[in-house]
PADRENRO-557272 format. One record per atom (N, C-alpha, C): residue in three letters; x, y, z. Coordinates in steps of 0.02 Angstrom, whole numbers, padded with zeros to 5 digits, always signed. Layout:
residues N
ALAXYZ/...
This chain:
residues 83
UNK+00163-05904-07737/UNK+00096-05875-07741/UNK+00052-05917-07787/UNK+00079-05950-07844/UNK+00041-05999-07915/UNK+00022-06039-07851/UNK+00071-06071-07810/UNK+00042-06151-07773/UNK-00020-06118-07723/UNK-00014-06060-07702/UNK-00063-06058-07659/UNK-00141-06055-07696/UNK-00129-06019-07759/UNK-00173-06003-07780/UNK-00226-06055-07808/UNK-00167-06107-07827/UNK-00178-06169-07858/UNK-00212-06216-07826/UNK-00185-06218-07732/UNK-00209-06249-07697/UNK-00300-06236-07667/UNK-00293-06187-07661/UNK-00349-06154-07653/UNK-00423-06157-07711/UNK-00408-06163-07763/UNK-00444-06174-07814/UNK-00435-06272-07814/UNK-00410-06321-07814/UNK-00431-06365-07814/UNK-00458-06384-07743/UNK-00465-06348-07676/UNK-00499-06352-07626/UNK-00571-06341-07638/UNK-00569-06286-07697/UNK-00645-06251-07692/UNK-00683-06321-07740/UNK-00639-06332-07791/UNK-00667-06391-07848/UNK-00690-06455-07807/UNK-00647-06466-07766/UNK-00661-06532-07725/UNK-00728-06530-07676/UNK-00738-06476-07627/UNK-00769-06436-07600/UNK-00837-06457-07633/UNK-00848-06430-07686/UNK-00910-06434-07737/UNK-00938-06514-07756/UNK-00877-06537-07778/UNK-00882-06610-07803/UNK-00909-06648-07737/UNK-00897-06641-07678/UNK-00903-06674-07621/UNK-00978-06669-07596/UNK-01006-06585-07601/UNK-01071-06585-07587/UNK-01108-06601-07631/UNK-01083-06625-07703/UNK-01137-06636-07733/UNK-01143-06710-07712/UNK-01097-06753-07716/UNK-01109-06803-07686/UNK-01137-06828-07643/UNK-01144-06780-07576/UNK-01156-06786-07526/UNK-01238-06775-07534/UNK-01261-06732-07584/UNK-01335-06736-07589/UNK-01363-06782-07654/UNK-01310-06797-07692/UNK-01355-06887-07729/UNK-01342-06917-07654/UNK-01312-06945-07612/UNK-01330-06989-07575/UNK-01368-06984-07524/UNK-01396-06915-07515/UNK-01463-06903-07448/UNK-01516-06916-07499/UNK-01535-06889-07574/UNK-01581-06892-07606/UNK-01597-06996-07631/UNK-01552-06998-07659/UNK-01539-07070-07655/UNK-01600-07137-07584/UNK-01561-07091-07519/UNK-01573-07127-07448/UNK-01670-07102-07468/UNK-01663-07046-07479/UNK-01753-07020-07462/UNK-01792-07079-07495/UNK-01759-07088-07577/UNK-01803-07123-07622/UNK-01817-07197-07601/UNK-01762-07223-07560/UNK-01760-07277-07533/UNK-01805-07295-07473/UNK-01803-07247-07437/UNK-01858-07240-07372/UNK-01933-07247-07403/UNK-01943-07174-07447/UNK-02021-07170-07500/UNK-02036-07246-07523/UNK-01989-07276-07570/UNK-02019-07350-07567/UNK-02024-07402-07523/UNK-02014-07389-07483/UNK-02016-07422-07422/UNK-02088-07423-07405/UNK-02098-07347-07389/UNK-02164-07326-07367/UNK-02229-07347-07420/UNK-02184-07347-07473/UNK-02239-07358-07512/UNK-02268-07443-07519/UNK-02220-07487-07513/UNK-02237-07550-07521/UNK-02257-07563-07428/UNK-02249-07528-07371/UNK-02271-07544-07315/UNK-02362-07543-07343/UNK-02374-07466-07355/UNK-02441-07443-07368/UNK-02492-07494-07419/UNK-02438-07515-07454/UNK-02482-07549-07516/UNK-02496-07617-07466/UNK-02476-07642-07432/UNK-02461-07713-07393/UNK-02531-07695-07347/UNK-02527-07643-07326/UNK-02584-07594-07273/UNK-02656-07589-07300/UNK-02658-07586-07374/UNK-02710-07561-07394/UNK-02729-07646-07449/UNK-02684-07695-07440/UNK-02709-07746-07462/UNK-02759-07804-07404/UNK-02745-07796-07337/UNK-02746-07837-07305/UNK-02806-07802-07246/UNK-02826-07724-07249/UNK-02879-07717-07203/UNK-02962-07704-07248/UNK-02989-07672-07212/UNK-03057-07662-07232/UNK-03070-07621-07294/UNK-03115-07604-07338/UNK-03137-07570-07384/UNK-03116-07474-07376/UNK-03151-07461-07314/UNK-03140-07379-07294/UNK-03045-07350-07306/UNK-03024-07404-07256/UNK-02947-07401-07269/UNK-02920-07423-07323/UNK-02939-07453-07343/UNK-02903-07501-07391/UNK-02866-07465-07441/UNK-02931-07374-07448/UNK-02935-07345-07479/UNK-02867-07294-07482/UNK-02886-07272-07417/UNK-02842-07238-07382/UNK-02750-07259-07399/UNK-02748-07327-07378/UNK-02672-07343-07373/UNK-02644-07341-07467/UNK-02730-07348-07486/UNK-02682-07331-07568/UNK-02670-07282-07592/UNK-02695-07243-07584/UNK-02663-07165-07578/UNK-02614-07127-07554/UNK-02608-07158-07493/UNK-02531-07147-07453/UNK-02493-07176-07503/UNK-02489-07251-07516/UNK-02449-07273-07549/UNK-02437-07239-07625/UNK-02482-07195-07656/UNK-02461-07162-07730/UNK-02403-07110-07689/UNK-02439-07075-07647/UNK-02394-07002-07621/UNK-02332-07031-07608/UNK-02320-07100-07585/UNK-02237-07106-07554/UNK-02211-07119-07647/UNK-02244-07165-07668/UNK-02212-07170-07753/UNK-02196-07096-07786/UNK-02236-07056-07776/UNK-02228-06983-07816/UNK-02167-06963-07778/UNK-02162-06948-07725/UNK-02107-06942-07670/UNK-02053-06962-07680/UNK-02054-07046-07693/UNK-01992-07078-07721/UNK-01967-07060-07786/UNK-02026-07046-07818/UNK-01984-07039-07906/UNK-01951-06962-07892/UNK-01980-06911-07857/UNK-01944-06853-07855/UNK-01887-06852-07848/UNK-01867-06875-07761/UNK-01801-06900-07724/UNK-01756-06929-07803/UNK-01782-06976-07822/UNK-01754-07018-07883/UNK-01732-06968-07917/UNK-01759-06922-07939/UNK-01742-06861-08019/UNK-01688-06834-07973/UNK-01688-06779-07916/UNK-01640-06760-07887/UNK-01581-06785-07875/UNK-01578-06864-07843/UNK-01509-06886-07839/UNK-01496-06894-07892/UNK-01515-06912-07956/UNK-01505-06912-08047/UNK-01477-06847-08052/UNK-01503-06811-08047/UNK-01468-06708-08071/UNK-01426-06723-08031/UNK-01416-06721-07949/UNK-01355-06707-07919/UNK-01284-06775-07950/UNK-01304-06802-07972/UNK-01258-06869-07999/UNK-01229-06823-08050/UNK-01260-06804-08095/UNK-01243-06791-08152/UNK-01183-06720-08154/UNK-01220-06671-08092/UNK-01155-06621-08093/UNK-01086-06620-08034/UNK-01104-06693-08006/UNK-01023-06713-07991/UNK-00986-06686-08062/UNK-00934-06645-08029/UNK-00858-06644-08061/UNK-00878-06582-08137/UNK-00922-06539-08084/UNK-00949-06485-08166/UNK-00917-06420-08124/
């Protein structure tokens, strides 16, 4: 009955440890995409007209704010692997 009990509780521990992992590395992927977007936009808003120009730099703050979020999240989920 100890082994079952035993087993079952390091299923649940592992279980936990696994999704947290599993969401630093979607949060991680987001922040990676956001800068992406963000240096596409900045590239966008260097190279067209005045009206846009405007435009693509603003997109480009929102994907940076975006990215640093994604960034803090996969940071917290990093941190409570194995809590």
């Amino acid at each position: 009955m100890k082994k079952i009990i035993a087993t079952v509780a390091a299923l649940l521990v592992s279980g936990v440890a696994f999704a947290q992992v599993g969401t630093t590395i979607k949060e991680g992927a987001k922040a990676t995409v956001e800068k992406t977007e963000q240096a596409g936009q900045t590239v966008a808003g260097a190279v067209t007209g005045e009206p846009k120009s405007t435009v693509h730099k603003v997109k480009a703050k929102v994907h940076k704010a975006k990215a640093h979020a994604h960034a803090e999240a996969a940071e917290d989920a990093a941190k409570n692997i194995g809590k």
